[in-house]
Backbone as XML, in Angstrom:
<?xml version="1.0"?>
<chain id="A" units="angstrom">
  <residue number="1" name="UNK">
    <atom name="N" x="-24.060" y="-53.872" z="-146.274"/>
    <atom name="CA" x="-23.110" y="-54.924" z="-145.950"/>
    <atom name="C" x="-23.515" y="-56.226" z="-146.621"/>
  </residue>
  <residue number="2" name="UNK">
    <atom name="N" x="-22.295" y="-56.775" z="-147.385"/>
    <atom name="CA" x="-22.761" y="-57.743" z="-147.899"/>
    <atom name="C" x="-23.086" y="-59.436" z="-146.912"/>
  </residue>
  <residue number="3" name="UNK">
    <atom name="N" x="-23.492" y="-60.459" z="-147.180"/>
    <atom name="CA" x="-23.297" y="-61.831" z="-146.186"/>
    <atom name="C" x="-21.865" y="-62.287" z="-145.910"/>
  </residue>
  <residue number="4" name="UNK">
    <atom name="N" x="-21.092" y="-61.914" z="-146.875"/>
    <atom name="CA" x="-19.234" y="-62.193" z="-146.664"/>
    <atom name="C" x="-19.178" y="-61.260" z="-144.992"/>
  </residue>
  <residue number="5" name="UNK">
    <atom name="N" x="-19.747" y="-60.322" z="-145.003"/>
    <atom name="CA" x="-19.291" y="-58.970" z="-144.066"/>
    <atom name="C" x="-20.267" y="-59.646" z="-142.900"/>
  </residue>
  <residue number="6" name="UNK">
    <atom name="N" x="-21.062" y="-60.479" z="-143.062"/>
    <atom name="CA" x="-22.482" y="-60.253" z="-141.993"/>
    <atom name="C" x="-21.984" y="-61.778" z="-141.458"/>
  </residue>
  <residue number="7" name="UNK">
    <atom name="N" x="-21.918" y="-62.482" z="-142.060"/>
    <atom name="CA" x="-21.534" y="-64.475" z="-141.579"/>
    <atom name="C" x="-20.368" y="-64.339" z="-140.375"/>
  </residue>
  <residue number="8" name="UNK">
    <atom name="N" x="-19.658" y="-63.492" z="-140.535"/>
    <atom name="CA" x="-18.499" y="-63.757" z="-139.495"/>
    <atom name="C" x="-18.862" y="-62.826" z="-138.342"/>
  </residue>
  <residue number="9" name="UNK">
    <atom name="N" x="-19.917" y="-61.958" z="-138.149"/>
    <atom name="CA" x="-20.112" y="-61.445" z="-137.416"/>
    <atom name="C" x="-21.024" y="-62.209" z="-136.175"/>
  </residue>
  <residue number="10" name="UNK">
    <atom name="N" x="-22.376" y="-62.612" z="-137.312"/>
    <atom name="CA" x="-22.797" y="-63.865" z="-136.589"/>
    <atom name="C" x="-22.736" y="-64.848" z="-136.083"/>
  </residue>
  <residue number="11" name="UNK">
    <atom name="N" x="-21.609" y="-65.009" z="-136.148"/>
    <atom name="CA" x="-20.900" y="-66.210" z="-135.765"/>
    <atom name="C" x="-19.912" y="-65.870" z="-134.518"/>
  </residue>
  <residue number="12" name="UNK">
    <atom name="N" x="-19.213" y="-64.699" z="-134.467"/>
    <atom name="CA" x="-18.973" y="-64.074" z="-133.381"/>
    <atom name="C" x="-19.709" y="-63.551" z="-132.280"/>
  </residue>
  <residue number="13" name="UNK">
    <atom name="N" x="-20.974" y="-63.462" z="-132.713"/>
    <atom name="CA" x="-22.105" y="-63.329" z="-131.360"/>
    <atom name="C" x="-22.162" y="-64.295" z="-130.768"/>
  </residue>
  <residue number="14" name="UNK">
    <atom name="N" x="-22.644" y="-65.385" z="-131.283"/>
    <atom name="CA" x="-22.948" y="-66.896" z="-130.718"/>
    <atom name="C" x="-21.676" y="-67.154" z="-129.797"/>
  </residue>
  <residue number="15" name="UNK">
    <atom name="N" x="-20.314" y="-67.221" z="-130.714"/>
    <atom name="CA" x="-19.196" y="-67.529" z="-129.928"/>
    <atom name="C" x="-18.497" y="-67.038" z="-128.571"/>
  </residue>
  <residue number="16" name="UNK">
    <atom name="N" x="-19.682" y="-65.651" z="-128.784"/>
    <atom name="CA" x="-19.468" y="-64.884" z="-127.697"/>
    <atom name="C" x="-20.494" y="-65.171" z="-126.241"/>
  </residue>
  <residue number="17" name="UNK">
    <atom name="N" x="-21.748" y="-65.299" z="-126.813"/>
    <atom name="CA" x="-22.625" y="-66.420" z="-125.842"/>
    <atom name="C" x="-22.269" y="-67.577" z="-125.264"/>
  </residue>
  <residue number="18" name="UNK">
    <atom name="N" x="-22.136" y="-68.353" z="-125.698"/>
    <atom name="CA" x="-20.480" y="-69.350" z="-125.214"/>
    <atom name="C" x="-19.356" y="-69.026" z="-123.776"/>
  </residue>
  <residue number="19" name="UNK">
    <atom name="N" x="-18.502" y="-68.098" z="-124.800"/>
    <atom name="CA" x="-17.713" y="-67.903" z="-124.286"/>
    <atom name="C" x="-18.244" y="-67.224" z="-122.887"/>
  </residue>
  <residue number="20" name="UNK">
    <atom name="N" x="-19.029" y="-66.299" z="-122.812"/>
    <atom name="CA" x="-19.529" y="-65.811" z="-121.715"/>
    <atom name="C" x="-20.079" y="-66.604" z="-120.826"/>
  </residue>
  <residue number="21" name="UNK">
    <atom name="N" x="-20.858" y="-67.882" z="-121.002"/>
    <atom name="CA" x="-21.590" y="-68.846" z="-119.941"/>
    <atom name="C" x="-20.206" y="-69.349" z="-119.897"/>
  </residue>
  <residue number="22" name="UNK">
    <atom name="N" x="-19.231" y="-69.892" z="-120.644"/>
    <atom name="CA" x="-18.025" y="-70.582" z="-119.888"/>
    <atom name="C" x="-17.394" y="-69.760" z="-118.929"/>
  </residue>
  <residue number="23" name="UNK">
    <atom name="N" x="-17.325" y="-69.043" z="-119.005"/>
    <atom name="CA" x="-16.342" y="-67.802" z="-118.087"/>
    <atom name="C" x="-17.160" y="-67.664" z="-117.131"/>
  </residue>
  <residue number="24" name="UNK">
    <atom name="N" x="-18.546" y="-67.062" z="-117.501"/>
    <atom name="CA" x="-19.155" y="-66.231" z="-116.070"/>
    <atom name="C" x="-20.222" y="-67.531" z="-115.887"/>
  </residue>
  <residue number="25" name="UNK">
    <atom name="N" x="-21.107" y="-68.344" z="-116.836"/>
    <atom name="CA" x="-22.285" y="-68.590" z="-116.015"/>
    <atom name="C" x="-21.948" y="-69.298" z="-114.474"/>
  </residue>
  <residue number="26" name="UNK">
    <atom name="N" x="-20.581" y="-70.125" z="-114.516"/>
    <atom name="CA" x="-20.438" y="-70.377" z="-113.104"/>
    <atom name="C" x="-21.036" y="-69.899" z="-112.048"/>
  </residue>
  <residue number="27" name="UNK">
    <atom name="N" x="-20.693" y="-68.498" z="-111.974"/>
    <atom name="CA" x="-20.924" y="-67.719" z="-110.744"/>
    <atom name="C" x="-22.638" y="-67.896" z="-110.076"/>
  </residue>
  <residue number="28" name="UNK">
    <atom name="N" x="-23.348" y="-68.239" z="-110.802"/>
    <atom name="CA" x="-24.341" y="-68.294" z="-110.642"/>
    <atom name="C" x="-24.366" y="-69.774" z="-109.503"/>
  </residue>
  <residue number="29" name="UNK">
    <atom name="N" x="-23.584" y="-70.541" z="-109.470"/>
    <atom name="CA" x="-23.477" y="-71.802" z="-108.850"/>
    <atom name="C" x="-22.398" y="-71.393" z="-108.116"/>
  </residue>
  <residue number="30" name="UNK">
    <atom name="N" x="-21.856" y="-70.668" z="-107.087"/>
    <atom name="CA" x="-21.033" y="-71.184" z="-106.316"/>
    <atom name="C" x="-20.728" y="-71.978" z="-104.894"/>
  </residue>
  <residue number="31" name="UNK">
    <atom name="N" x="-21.573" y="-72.627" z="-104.929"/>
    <atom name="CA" x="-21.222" y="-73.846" z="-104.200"/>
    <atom name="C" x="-21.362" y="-74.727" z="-104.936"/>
  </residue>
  <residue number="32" name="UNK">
    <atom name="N" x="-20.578" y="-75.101" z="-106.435"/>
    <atom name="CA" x="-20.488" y="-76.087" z="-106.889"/>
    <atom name="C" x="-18.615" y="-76.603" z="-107.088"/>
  </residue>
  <residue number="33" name="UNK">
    <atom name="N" x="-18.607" y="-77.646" z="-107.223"/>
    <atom name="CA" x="-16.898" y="-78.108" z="-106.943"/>
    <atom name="C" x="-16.469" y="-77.366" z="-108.320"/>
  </residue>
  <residue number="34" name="UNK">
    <atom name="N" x="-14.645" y="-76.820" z="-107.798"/>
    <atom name="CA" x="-14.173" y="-76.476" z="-109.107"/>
    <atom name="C" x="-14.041" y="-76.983" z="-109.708"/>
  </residue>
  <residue number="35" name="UNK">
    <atom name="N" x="-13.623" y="-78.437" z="-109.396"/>
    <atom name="CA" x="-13.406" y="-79.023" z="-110.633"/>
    <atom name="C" x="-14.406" y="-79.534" z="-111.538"/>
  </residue>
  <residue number="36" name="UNK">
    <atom name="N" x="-15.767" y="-79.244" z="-111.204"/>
    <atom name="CA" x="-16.908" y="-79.747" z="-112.129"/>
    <atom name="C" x="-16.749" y="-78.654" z="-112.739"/>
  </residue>
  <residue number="37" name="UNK">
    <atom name="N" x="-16.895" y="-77.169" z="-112.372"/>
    <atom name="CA" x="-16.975" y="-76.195" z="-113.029"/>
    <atom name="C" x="-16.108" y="-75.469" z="-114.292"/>
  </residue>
  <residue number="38" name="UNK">
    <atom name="N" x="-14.419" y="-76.278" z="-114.125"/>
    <atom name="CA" x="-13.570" y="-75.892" z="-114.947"/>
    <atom name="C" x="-13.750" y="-77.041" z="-116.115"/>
  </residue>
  <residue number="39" name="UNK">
    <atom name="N" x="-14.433" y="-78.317" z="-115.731"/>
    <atom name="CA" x="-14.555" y="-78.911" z="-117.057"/>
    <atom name="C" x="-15.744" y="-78.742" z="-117.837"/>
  </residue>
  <residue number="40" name="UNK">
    <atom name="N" x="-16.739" y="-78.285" z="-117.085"/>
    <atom name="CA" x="-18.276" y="-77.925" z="-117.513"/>
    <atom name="C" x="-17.579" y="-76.844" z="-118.304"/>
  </residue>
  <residue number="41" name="UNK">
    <atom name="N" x="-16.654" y="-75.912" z="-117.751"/>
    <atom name="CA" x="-16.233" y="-74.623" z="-118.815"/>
    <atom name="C" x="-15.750" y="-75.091" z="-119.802"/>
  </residue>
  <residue number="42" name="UNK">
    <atom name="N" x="-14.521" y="-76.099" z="-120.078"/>
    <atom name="CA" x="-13.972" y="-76.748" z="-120.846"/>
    <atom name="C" x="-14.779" y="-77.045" z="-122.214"/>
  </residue>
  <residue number="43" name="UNK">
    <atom name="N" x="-15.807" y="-77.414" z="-121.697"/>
    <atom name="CA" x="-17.399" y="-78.412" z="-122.978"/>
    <atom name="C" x="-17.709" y="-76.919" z="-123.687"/>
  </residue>
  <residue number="44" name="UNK">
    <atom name="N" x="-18.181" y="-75.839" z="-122.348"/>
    <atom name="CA" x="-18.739" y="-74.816" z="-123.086"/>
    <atom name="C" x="-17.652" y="-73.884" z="-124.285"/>
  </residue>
  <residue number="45" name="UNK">
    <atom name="N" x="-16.411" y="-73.982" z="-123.776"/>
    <atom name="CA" x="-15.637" y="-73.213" z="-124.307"/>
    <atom name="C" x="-15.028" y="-73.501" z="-125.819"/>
  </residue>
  <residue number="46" name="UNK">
    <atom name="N" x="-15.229" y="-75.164" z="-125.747"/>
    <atom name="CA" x="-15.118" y="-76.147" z="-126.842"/>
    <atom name="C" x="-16.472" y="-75.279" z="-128.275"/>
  </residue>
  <residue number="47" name="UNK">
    <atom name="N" x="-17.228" y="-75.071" z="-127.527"/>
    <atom name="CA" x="-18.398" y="-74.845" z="-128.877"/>
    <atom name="C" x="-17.824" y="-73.600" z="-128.683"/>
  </residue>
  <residue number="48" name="UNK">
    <atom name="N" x="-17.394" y="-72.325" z="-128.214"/>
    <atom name="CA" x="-17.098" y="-71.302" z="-128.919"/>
    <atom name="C" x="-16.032" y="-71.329" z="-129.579"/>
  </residue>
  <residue number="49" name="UNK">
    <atom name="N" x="-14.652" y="-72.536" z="-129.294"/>
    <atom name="CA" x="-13.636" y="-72.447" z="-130.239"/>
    <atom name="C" x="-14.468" y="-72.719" z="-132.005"/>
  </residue>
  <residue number="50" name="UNK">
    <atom name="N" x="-15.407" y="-73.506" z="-131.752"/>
    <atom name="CA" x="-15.700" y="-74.213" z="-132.801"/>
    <atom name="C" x="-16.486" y="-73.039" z="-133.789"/>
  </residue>
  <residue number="51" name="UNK">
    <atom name="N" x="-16.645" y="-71.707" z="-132.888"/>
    <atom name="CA" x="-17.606" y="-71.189" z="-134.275"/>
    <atom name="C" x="-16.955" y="-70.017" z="-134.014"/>
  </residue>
  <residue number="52" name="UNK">
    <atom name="N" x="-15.466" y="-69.483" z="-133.030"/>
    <atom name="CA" x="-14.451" y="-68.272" z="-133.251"/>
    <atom name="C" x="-13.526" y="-68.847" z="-134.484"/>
  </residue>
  <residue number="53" name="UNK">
    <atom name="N" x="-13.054" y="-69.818" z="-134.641"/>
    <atom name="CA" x="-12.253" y="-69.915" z="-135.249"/>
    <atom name="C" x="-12.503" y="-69.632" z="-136.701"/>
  </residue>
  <residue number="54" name="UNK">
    <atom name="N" x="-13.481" y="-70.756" z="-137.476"/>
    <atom name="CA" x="-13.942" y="-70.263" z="-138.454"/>
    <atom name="C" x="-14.715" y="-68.909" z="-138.889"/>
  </residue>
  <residue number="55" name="UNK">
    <atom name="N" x="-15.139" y="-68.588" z="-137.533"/>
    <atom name="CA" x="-15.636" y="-66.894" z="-137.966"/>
    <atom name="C" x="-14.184" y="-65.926" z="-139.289"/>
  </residue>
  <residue number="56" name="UNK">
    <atom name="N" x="-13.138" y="-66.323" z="-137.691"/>
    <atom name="CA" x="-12.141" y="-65.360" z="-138.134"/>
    <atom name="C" x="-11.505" y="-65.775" z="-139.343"/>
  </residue>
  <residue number="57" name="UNK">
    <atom name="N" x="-11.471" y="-67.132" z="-139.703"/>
    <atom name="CA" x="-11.074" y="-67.551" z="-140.741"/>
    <atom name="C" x="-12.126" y="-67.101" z="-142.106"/>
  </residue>
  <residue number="58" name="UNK">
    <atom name="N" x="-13.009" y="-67.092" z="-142.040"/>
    <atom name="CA" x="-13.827" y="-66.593" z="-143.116"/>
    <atom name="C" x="-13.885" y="-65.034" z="-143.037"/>
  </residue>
  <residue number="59" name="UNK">
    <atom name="N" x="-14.620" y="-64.364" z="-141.557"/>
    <atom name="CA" x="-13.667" y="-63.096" z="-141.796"/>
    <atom name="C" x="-12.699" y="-62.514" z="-142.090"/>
  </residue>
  <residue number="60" name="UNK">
    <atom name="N" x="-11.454" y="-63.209" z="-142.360"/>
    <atom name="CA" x="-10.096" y="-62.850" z="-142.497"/>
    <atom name="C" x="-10.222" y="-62.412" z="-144.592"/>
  </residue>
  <residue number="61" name="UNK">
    <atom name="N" x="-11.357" y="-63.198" z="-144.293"/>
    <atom name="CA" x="-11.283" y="-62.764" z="-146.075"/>
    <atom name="C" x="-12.070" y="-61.145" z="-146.694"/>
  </residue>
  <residue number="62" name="UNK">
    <atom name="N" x="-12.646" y="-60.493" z="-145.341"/>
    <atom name="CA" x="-13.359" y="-59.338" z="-145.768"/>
    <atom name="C" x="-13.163" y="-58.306" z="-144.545"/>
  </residue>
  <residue number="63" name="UNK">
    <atom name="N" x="-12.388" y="-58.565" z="-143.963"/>
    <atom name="CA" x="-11.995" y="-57.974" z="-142.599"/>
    <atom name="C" x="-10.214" y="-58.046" z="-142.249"/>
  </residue>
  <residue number="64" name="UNK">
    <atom name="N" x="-9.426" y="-57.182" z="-141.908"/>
    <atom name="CA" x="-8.344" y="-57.418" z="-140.940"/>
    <atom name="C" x="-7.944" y="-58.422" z="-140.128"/>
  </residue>
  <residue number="65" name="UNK">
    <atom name="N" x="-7.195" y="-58.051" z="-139.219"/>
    <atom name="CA" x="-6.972" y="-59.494" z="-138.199"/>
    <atom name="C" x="-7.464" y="-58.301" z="-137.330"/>
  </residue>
  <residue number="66" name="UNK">
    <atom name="N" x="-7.244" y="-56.787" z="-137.467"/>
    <atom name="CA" x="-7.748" y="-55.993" z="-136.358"/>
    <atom name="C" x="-8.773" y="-55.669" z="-136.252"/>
  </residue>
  <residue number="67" name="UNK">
    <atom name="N" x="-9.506" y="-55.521" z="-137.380"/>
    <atom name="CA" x="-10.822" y="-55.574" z="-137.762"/>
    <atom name="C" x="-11.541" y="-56.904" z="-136.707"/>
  </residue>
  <residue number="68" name="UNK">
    <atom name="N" x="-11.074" y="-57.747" z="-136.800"/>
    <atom name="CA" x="-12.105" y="-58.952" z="-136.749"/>
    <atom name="C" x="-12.050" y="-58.765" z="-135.231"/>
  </residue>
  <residue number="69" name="UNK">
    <atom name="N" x="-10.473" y="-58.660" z="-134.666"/>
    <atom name="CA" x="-10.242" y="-58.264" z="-133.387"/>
    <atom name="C" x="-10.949" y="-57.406" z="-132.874"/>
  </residue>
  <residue number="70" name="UNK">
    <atom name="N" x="-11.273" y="-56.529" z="-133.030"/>
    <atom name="CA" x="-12.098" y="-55.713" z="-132.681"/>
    <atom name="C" x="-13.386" y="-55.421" z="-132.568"/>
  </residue>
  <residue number="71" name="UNK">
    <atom name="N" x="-13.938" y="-56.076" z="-133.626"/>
    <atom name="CA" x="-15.334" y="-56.505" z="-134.015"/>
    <atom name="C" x="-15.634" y="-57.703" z="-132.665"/>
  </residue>
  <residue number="72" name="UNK">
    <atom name="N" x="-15.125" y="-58.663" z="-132.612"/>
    <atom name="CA" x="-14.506" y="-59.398" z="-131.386"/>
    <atom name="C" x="-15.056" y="-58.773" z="-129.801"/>
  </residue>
  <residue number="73" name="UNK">
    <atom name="N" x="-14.391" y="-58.126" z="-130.016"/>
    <atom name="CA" x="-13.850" y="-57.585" z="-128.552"/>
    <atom name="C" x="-15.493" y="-56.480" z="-128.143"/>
  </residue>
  <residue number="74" name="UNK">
    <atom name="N" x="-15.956" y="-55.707" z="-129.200"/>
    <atom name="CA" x="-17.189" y="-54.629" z="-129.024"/>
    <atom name="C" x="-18.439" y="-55.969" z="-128.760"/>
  </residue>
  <residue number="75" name="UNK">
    <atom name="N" x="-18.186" y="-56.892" z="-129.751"/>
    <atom name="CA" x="-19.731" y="-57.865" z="-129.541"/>
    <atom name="C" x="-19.738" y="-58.392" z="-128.043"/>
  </residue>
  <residue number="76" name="UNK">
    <atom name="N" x="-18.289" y="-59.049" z="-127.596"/>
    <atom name="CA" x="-17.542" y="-59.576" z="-125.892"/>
    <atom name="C" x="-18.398" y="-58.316" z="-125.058"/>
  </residue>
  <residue number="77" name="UNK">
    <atom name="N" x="-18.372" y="-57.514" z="-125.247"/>
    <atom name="CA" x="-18.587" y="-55.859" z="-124.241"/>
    <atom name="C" x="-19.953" y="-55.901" z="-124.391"/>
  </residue>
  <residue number="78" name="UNK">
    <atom name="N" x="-21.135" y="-55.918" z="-125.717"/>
    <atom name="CA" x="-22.084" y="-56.305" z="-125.741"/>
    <atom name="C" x="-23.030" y="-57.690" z="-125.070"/>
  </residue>
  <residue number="79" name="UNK">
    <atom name="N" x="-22.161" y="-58.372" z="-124.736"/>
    <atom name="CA" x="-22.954" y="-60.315" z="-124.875"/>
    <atom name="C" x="-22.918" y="-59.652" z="-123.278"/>
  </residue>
  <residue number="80" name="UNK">
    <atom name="N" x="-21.490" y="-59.246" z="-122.667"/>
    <atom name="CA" x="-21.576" y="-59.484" z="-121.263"/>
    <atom name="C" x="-22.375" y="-58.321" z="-120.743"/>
  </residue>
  <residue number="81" name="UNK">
    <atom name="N" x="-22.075" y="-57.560" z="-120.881"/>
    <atom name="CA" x="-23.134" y="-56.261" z="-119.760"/>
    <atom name="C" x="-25.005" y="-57.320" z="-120.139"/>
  </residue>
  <residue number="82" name="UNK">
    <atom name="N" x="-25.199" y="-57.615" z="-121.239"/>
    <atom name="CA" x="-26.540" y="-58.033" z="-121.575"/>
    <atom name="C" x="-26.654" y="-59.630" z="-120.799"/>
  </residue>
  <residue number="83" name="UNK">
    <atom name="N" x="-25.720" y="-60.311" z="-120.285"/>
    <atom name="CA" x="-25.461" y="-61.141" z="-119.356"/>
    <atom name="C" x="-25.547" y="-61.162" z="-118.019"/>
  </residue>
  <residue number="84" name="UNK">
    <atom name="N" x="-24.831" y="-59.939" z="-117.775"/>
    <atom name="CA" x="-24.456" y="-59.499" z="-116.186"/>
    <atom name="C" x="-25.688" y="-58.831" z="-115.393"/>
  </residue>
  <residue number="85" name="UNK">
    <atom name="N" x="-26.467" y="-58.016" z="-116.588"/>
    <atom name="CA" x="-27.501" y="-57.157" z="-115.972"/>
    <atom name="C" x="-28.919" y="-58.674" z="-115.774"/>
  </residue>
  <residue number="86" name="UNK">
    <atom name="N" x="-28.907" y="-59.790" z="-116.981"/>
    <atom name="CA" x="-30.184" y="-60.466" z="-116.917"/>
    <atom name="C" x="-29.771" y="-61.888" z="-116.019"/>
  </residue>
  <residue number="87" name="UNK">
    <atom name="N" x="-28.208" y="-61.968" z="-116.041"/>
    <atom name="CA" x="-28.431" y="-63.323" z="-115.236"/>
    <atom name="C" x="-27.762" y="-63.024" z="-113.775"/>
  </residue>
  <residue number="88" name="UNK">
    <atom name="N" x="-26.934" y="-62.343" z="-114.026"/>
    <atom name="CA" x="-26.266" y="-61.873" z="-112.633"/>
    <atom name="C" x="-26.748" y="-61.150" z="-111.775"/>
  </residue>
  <residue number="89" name="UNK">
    <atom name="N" x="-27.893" y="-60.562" z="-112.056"/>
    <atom name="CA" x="-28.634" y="-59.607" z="-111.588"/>
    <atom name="C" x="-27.549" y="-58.541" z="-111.526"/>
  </residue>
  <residue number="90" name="UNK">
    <atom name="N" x="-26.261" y="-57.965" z="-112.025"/>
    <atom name="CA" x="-25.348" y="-57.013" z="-111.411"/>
    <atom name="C" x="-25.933" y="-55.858" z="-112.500"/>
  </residue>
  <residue number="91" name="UNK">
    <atom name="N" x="-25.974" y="-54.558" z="-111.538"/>
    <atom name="CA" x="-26.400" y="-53.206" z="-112.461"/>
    <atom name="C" x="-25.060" y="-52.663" z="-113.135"/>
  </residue>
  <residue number="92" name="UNK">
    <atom name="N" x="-25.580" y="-51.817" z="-114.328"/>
    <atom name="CA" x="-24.518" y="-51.354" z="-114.774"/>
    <atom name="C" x="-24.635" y="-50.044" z="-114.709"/>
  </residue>
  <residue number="93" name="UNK">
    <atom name="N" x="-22.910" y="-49.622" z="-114.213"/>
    <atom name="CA" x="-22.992" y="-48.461" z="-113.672"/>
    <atom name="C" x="-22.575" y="-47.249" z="-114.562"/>
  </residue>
  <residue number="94" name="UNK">
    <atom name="N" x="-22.185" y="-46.197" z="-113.944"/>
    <atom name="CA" x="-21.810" y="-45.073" z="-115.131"/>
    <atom name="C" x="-20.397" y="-45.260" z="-115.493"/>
  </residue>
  <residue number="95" name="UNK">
    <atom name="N" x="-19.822" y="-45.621" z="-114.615"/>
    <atom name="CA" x="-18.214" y="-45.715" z="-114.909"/>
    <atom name="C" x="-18.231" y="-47.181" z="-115.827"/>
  </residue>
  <residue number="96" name="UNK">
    <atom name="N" x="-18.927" y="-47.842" z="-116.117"/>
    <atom name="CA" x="-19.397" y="-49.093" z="-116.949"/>
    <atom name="C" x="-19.249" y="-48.378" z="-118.230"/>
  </residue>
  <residue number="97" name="UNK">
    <atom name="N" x="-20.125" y="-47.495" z="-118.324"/>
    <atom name="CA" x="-20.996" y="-46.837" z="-119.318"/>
    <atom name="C" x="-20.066" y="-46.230" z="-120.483"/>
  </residue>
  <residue number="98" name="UNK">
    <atom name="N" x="-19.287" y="-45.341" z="-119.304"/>
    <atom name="CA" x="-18.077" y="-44.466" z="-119.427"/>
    <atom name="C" x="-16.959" y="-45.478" z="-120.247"/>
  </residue>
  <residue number="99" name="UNK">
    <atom name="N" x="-16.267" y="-46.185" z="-119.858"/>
    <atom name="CA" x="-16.016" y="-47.843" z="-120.219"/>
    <atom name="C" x="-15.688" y="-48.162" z="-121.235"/>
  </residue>
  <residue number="100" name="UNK">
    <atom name="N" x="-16.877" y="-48.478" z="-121.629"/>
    <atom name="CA" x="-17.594" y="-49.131" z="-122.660"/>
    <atom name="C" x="-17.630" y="-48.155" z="-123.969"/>
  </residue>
  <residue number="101" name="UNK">
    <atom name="N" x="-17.730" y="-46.565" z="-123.177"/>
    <atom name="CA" x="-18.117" y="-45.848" z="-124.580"/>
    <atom name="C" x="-16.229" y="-45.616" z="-125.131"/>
  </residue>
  <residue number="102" name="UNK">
    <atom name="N" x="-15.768" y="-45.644" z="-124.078"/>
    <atom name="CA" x="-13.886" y="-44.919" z="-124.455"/>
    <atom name="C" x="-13.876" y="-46.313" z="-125.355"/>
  </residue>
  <residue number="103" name="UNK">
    <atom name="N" x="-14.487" y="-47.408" z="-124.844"/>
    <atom name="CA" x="-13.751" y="-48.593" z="-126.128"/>
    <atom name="C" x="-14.059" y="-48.962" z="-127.287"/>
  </residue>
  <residue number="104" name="UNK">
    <atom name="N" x="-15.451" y="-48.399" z="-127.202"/>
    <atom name="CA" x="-16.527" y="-48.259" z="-128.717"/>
    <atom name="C" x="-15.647" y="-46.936" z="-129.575"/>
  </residue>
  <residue number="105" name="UNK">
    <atom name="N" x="-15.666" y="-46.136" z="-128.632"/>
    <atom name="CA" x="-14.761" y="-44.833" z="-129.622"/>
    <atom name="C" x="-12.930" y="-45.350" z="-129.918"/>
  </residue>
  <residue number="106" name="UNK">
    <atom name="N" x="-12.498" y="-46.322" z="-129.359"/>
    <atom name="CA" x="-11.436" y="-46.949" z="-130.102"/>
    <atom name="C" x="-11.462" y="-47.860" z="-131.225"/>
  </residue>
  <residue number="107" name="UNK">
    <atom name="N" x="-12.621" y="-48.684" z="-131.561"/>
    <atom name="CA" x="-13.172" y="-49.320" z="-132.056"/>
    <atom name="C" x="-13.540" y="-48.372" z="-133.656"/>
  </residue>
  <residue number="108" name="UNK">
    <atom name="N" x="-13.818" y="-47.568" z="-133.205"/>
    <atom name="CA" x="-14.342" y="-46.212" z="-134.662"/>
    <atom name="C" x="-12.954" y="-45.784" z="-134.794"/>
  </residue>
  <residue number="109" name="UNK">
    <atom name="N" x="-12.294" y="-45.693" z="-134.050"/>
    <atom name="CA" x="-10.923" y="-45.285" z="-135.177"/>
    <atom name="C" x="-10.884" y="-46.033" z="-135.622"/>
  </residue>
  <residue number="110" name="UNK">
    <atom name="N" x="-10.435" y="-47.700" z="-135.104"/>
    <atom name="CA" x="-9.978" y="-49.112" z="-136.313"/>
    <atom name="C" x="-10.883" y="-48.693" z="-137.359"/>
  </residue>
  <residue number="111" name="UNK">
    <atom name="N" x="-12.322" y="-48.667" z="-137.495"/>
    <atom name="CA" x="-12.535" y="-48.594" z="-138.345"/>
    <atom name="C" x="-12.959" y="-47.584" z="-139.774"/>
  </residue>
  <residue number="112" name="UNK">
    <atom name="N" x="-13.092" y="-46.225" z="-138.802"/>
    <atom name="CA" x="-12.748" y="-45.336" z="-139.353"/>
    <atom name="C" x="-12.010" y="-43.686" z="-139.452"/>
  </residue>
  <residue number="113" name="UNK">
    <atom name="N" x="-11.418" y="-44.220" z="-138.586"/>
    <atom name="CA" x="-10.389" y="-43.599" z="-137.841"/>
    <atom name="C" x="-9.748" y="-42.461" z="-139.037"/>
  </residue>
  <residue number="114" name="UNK">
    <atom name="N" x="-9.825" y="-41.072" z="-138.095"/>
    <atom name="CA" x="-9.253" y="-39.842" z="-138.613"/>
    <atom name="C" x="-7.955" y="-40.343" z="-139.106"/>
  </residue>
  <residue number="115" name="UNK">
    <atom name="N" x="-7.145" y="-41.247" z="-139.319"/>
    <atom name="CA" x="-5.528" y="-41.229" z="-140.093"/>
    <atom name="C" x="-5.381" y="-41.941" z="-141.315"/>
  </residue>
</chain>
């Protein structure tokens, strides 16, 4: 894989670290006011627009829109179970597992899919 193929990927991890403390790290605080929490999300969610957008925009030059989508969506499934199990303390279960693998094997058709 060349750095054209590898830059937008990396950049989708991070954005995905982000995106995951905006969404979930809350939970870790709940007795804190919503409304601190939806603008604290707001700040966090701000730095993942800032490094999804250009991902996909520079990916768009060596990747799909489904491609990138997808690439997207498997790293999202990665950041959080590796989130949920170290900060949430929540276990992951088989029907997780199960999950996760039916969407990784949708993921291999986009990309190399029997058609």
């Amino acid at each position: 894989m060349s750095a054209a193929h590898l830059w937008p990927i990396a950049m989708l991890v991070v954005s995905n670290v982000f995106m995951t403390l905006a969404w979930y790290g809350h939970l870790k605080f709940p007795t804190a006011p919503l409304v601190i929490v939806i603008f604290a999300s707001w700040g966090i969610a701000l730095i993942e627009y800032m490094l999804a957008v250009p991902a996909n925009r520079i990916g768009h030059r060596v990747y799909t829109a489904a491609e990138l989508k997808t690439i997207q969506e498997v790293i999202t499934l990665i950041v959080f179970a590796v989130f949920s199990v170290t900060v949430l303390k929540e276990a992951i279960t088989i029907n997780h597992v199960i999950g996760f693998s039916l969407i990784a094997a949708g993921a291999a058709v986009i990309f190399r899919g029997p058609f």
